[in-house]
PQR file of N, CA, C, O and H, with PARSE charges and radii, in Angstrom:
ATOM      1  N   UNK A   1     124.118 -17.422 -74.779 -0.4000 1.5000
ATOM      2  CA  UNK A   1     124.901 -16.939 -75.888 -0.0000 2.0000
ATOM      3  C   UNK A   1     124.009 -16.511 -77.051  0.5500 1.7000
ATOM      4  O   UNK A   1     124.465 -15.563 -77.690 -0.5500 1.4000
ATOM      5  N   UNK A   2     122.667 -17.071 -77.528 -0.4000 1.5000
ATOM      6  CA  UNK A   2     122.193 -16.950 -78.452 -0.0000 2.0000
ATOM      7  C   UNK A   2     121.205 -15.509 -78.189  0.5500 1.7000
ATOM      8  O   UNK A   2     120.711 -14.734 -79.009 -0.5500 1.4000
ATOM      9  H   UNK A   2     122.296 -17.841 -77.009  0.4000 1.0000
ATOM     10  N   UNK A   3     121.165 -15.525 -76.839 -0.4000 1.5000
ATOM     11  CA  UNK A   3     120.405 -13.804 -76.882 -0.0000 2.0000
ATOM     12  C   UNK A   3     121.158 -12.960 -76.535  0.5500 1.7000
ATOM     13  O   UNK A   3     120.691 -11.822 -76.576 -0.5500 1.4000
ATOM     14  H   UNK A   3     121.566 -16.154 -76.173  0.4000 1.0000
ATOM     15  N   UNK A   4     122.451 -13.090 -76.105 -0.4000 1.5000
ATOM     16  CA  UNK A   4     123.140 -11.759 -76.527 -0.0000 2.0000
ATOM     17  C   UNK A   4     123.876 -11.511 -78.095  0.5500 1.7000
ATOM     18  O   UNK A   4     124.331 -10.458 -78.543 -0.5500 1.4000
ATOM     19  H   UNK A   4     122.830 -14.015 -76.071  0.4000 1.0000
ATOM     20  N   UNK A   5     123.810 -13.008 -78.812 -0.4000 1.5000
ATOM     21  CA  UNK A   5     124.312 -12.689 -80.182 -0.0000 2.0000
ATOM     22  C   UNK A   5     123.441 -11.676 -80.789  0.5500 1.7000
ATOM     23  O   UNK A   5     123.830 -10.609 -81.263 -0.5500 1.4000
ATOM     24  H   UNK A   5     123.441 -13.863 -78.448  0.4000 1.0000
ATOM     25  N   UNK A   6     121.679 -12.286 -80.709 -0.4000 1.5000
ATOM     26  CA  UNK A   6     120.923 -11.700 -81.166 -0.0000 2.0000
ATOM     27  C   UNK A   6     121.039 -10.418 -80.718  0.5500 1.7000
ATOM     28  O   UNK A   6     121.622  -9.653 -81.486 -0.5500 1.4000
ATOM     29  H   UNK A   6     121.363 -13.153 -80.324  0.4000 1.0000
ATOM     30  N   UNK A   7     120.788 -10.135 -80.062 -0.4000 1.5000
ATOM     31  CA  UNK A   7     120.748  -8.591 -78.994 -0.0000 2.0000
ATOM     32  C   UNK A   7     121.972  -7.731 -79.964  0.5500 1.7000
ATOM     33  O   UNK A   7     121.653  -6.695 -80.548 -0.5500 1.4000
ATOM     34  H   UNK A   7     120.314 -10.756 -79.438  0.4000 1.0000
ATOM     35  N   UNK A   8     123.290  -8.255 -80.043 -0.4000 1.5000
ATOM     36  CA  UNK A   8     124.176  -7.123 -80.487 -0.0000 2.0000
ATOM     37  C   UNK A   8     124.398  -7.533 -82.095  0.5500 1.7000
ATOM     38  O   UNK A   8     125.067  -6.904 -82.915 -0.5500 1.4000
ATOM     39  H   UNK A   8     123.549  -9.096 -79.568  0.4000 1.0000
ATOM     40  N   UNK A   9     123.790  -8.528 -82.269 -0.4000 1.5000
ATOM     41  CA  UNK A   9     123.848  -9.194 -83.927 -0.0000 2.0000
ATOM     42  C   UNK A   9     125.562  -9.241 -84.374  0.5500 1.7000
ATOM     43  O   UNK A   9     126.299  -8.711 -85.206 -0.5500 1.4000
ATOM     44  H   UNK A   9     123.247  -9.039 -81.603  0.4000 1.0000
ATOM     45  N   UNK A  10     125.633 -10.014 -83.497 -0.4000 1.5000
ATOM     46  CA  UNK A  10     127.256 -10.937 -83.849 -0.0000 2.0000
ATOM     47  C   UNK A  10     126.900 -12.242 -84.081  0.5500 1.7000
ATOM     48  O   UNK A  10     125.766 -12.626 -83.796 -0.5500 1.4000
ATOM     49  H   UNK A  10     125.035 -10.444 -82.822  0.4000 1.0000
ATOM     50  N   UNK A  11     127.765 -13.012 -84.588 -0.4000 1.5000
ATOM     51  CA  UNK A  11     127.454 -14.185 -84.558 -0.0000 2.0000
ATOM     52  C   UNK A  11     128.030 -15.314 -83.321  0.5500 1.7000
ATOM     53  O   UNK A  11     129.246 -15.416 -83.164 -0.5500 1.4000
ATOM     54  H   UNK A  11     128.687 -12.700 -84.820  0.4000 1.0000
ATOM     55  N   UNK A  12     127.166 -16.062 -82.550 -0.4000 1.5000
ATOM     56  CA  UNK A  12     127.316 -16.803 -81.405 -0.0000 2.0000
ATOM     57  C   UNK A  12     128.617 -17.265 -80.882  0.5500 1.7000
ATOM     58  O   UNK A  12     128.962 -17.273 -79.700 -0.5500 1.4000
ATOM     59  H   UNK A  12     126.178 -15.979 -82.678  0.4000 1.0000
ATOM     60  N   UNK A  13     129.232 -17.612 -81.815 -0.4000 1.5000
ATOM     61  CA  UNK A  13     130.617 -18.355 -82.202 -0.0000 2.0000
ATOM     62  C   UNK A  13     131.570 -16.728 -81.607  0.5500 1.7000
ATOM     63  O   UNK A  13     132.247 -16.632 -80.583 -0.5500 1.4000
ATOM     64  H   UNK A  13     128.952 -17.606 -82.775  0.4000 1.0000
ATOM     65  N   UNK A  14     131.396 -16.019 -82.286 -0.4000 1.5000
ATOM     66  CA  UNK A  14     132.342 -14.771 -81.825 -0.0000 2.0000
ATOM     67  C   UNK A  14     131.704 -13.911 -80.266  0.5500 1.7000
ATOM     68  O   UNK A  14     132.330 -13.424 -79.326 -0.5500 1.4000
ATOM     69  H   UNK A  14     130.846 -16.096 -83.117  0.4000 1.0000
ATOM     70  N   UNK A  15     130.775 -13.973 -80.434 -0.4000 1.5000
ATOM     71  CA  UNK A  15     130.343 -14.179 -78.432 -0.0000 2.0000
ATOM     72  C   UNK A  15     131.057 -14.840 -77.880  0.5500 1.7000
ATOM     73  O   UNK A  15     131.847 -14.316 -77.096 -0.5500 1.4000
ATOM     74  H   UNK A  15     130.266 -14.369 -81.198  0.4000 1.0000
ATOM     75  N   UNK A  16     131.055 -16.214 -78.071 -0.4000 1.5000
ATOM     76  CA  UNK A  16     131.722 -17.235 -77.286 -0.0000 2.0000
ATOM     77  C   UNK A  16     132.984 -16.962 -77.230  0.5500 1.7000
ATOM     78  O   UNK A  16     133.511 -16.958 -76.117 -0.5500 1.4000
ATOM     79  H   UNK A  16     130.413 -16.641 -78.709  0.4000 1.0000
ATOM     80  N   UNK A  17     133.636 -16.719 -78.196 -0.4000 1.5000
ATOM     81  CA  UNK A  17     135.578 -16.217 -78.150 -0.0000 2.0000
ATOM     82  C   UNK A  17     135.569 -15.465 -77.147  0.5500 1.7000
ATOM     83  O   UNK A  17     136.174 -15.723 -76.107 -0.5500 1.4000
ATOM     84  H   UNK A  17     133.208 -16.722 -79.100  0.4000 1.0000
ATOM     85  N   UNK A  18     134.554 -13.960 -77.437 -0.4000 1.5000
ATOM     86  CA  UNK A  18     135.396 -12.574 -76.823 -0.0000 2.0000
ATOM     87  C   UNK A  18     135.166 -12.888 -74.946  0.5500 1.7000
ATOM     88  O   UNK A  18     135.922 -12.475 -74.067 -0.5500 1.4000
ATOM     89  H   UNK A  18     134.063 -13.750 -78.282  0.4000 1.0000
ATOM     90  N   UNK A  19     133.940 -13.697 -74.754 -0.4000 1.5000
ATOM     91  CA  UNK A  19     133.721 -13.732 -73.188 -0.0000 2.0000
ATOM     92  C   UNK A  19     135.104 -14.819 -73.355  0.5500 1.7000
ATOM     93  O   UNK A  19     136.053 -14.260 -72.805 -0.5500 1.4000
ATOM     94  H   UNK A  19     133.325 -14.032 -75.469  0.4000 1.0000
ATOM     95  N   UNK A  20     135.464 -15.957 -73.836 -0.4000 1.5000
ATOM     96  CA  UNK A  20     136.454 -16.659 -73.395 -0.0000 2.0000
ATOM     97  C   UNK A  20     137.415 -16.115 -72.936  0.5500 1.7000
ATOM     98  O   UNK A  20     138.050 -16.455 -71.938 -0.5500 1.4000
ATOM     99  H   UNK A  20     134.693 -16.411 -74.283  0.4000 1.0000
ATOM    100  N   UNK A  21     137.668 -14.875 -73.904 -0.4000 1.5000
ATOM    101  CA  UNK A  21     139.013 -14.578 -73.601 -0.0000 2.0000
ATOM    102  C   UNK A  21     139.283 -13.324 -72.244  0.5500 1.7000
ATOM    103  O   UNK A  21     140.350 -13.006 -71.720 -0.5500 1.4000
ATOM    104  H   UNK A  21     137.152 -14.599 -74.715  0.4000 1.0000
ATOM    105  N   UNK A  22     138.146 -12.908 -72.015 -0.4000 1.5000
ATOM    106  CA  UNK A  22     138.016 -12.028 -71.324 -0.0000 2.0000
ATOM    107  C   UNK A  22     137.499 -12.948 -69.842  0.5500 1.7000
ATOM    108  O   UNK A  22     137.726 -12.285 -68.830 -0.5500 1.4000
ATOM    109  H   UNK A  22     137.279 -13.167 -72.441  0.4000 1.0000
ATOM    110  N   UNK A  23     136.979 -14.067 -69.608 -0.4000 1.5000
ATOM    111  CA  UNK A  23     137.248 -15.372 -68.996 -0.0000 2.0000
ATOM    112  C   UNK A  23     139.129 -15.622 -68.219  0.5500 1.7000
ATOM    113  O   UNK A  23     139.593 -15.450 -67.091 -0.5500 1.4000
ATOM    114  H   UNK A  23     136.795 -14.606 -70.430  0.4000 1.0000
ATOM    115  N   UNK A  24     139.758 -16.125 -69.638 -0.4000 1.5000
ATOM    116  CA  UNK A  24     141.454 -16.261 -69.167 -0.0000 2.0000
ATOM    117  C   UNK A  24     141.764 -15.291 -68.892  0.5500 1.7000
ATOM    118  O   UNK A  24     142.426 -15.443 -67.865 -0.5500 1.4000
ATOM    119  H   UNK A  24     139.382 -16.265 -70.554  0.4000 1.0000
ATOM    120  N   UNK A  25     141.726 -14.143 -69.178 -0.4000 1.5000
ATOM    121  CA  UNK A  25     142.429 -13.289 -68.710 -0.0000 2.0000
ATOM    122  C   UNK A  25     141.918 -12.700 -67.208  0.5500 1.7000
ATOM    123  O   UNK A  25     142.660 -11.934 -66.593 -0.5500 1.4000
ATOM    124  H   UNK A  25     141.188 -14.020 -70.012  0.4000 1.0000
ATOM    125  N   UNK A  26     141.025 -12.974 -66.834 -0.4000 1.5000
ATOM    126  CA  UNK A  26     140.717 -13.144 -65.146 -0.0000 2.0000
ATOM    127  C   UNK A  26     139.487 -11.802 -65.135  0.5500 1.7000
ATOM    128  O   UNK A  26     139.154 -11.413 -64.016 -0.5500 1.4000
ATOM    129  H   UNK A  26     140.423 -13.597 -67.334  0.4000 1.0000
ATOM    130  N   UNK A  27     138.924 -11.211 -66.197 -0.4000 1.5000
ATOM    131  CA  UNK A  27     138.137 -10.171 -66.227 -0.0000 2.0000
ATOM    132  C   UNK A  27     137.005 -10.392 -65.280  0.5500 1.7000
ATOM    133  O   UNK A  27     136.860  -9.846 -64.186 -0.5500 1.4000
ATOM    134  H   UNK A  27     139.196 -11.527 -67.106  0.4000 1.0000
ATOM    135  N   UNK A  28     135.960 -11.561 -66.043 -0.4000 1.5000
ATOM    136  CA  UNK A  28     134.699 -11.333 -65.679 -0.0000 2.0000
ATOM    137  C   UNK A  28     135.675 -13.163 -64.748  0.5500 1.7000
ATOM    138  O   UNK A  28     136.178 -14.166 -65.254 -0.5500 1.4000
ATOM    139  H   UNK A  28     136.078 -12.003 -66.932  0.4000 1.0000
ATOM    140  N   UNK A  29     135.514 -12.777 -63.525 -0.4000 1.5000
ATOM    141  CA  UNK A  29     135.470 -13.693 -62.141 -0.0000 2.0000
ATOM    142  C   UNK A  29     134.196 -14.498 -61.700  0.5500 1.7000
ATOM    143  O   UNK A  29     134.297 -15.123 -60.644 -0.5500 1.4000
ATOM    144  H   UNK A  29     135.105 -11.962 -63.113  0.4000 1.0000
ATOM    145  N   UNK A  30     132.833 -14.565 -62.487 -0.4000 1.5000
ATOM    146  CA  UNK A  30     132.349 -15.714 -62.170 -0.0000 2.0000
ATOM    147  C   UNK A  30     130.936 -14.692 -62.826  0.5500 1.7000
ATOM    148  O   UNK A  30     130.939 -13.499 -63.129 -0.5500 1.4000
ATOM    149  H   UNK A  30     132.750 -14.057 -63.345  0.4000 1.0000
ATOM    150  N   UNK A  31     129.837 -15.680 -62.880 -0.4000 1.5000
ATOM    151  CA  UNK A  31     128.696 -15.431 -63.163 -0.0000 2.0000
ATOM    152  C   UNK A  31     127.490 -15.883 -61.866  0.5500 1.7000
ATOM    153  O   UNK A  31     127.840 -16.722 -61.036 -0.5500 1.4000
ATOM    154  H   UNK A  31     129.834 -16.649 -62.634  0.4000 1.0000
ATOM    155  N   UNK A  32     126.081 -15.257 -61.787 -0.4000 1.5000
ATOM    156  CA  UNK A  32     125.151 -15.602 -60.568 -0.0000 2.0000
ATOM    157  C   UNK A  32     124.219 -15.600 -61.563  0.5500 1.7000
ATOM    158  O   UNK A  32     124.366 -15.161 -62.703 -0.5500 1.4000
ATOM    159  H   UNK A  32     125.797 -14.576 -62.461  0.4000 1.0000
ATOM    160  N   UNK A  33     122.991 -16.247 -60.955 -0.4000 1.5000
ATOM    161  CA  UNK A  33     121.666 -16.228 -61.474 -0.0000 2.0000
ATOM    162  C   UNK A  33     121.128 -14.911 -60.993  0.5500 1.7000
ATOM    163  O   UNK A  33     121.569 -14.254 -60.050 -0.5500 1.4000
ATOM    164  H   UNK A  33     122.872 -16.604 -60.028  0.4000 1.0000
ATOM    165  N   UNK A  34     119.831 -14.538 -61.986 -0.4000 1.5000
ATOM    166  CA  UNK A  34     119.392 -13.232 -61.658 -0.0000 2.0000
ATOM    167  C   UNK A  34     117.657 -14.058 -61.294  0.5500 1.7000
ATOM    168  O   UNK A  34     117.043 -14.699 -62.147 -0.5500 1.4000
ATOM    169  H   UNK A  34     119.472 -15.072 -62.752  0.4000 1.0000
ATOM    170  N   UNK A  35     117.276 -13.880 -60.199 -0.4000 1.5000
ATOM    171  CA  UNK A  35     115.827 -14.681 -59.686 -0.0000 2.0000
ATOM    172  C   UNK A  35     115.037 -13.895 -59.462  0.5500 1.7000
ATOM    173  O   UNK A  35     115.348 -13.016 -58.658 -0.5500 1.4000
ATOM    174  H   UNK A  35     117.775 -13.359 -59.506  0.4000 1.0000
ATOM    175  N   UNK A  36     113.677 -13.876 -60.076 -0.4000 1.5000
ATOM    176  CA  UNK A  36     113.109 -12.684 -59.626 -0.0000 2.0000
ATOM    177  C   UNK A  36     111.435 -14.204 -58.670  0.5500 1.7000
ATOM    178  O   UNK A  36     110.578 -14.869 -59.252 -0.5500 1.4000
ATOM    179  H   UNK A  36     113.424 -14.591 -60.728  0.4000 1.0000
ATOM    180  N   UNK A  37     111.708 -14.105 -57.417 -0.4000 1.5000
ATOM    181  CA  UNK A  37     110.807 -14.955 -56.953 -0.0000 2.0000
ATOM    182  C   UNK A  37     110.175 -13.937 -56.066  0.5500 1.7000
ATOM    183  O   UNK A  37     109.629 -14.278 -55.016 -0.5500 1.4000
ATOM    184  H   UNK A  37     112.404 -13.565 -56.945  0.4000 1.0000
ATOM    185  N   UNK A  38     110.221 -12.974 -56.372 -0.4000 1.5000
ATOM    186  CA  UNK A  38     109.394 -11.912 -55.218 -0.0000 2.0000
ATOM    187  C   UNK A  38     107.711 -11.596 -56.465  0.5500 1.7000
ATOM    188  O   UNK A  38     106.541 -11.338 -56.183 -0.5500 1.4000
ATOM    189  H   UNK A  38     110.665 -12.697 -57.224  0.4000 1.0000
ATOM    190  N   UNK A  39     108.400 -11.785 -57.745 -0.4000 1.5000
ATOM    191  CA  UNK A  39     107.043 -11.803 -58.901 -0.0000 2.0000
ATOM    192  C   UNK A  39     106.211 -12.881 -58.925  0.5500 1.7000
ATOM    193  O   UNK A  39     105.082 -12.841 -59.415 -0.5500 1.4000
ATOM    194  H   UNK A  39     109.351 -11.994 -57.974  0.4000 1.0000
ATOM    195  N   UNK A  40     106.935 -14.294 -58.190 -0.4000 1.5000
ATOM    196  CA  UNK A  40     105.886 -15.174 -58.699 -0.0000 2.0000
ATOM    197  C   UNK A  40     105.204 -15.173 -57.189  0.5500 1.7000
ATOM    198  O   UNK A  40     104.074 -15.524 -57.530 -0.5500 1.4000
ATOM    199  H   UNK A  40     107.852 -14.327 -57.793  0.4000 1.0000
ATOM    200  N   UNK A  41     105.148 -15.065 -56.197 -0.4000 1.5000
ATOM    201  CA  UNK A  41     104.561 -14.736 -54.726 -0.0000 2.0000
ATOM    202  C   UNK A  41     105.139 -15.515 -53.917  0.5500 1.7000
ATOM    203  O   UNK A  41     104.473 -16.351 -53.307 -0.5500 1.4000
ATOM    204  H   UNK A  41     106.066 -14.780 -55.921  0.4000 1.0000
ATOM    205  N   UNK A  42     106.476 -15.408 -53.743 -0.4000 1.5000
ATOM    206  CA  UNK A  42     106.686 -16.117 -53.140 -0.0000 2.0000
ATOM    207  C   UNK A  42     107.775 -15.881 -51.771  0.5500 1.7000
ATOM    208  O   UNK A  42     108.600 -15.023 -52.087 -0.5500 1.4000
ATOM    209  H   UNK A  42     107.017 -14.729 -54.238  0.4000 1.0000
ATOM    210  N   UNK A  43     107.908 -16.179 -50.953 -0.4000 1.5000
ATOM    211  CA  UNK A  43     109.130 -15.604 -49.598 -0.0000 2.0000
ATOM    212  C   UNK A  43     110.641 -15.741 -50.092  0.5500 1.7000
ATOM    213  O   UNK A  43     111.337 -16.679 -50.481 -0.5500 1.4000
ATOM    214  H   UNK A  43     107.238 -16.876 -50.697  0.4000 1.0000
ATOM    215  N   UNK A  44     110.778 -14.734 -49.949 -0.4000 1.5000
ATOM    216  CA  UNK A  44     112.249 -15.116 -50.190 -0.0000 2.0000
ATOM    217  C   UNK A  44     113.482 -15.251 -48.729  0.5500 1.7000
ATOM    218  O   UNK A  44     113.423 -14.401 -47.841 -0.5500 1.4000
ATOM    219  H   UNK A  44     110.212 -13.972 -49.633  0.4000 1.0000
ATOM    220  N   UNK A  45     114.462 -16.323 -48.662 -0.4000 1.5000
ATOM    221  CA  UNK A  45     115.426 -16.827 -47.585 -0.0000 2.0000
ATOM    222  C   UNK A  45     116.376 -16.841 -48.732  0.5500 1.7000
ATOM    223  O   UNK A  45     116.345 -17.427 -49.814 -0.5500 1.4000
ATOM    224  H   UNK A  45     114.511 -17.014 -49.384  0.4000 1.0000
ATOM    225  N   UNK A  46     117.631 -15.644 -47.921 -0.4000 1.5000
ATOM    226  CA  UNK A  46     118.667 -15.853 -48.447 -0.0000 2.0000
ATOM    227  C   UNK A  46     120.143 -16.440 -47.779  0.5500 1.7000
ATOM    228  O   UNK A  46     120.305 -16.059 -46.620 -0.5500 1.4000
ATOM    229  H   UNK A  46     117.656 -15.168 -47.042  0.4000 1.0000
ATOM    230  N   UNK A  47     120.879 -17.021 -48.145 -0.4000 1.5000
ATOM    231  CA  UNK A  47     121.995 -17.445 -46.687 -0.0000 2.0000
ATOM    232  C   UNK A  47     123.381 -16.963 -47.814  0.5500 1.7000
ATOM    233  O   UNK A  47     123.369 -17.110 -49.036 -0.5500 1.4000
ATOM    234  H   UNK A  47     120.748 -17.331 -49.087  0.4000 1.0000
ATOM    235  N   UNK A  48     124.257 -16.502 -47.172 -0.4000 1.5000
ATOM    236  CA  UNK A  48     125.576 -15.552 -48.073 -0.0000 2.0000
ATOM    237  C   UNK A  48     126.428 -15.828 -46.904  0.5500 1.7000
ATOM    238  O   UNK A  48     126.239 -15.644 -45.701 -0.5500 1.4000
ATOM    239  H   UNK A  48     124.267 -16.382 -46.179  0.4000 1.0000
ATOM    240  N   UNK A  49     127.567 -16.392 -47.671 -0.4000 1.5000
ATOM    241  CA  UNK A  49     128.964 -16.839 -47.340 -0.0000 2.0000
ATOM    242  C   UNK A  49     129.931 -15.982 -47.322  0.5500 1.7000
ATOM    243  O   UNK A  49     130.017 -15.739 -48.526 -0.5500 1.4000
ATOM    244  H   UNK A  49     127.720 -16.541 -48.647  0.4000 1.0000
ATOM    245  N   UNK A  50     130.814 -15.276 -46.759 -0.4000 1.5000
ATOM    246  CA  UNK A  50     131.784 -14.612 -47.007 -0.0000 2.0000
ATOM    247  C   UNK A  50     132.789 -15.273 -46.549  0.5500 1.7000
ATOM    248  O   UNK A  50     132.872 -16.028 -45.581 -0.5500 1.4000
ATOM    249  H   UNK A  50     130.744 -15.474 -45.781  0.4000 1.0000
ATOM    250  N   UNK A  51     133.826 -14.816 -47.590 -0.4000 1.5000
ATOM    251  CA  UNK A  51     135.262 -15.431 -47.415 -0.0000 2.0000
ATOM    252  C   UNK A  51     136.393 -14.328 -47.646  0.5500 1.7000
ATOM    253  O   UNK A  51     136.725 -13.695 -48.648 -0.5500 1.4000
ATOM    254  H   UNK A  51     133.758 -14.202 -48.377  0.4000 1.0000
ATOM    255  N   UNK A  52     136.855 -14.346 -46.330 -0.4000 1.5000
ATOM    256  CA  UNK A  52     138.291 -13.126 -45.833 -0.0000 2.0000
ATOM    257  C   UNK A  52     139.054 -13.835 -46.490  0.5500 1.7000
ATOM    258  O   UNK A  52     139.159 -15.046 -46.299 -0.5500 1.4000
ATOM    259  H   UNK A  52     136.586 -14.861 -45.516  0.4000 1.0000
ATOM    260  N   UNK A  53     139.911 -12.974 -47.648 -0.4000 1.5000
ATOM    261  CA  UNK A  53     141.095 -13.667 -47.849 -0.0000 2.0000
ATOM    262  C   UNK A  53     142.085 -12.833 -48.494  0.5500 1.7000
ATOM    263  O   UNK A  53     142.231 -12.306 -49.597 -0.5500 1.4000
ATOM    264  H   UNK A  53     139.826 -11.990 -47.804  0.4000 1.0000
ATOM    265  N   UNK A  54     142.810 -12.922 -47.227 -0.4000 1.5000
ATOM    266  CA  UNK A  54     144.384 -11.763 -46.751 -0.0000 2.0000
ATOM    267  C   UNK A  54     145.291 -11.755 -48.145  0.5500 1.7000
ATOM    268  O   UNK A  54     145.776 -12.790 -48.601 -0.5500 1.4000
ATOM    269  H   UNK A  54     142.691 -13.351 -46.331  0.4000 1.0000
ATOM    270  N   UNK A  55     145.456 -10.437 -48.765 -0.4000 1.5000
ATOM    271  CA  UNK A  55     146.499 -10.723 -50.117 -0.0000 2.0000
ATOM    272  C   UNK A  55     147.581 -10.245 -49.584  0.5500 1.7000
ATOM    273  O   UNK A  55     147.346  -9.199 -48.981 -0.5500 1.4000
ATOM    274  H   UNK A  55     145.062  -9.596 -48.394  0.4000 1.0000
ATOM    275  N   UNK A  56     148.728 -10.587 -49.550 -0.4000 1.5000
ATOM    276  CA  UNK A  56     149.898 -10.092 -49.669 -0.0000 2.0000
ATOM    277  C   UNK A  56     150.614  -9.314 -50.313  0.5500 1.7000
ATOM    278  O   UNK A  56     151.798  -9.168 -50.007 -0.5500 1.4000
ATOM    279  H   UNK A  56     148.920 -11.437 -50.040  0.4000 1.0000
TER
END
């Protein structure tokens, strides 16, 4: 929160609202880490789950 306040120069507190609300209202559906381990030398193994799920 504190480097995107900085970044758009809002204050932290009103970051925190607008993702909340954009949170409840079902916008942003989840967050991932961003890894960069291919810079520090290292192998990368990835394993990914998928989940079918039929909407009506």
């Amino acid at each position: 929160m504190h480097e995107t306040s900085r970044r758009i120069r809002v204050a932290r507190a009103t970051v925190q609202s607008r993702l909340a609300k954009v949170e409840d209202a079902g916008t942003v559906a989840g967050y991932h880490p961003h890894l960069d381990v291919a810079g520090r030398g290292v192998d990368v193994q990835c394993f990914v789950q998928l989940e079918r799920v039929q909407v009506s």
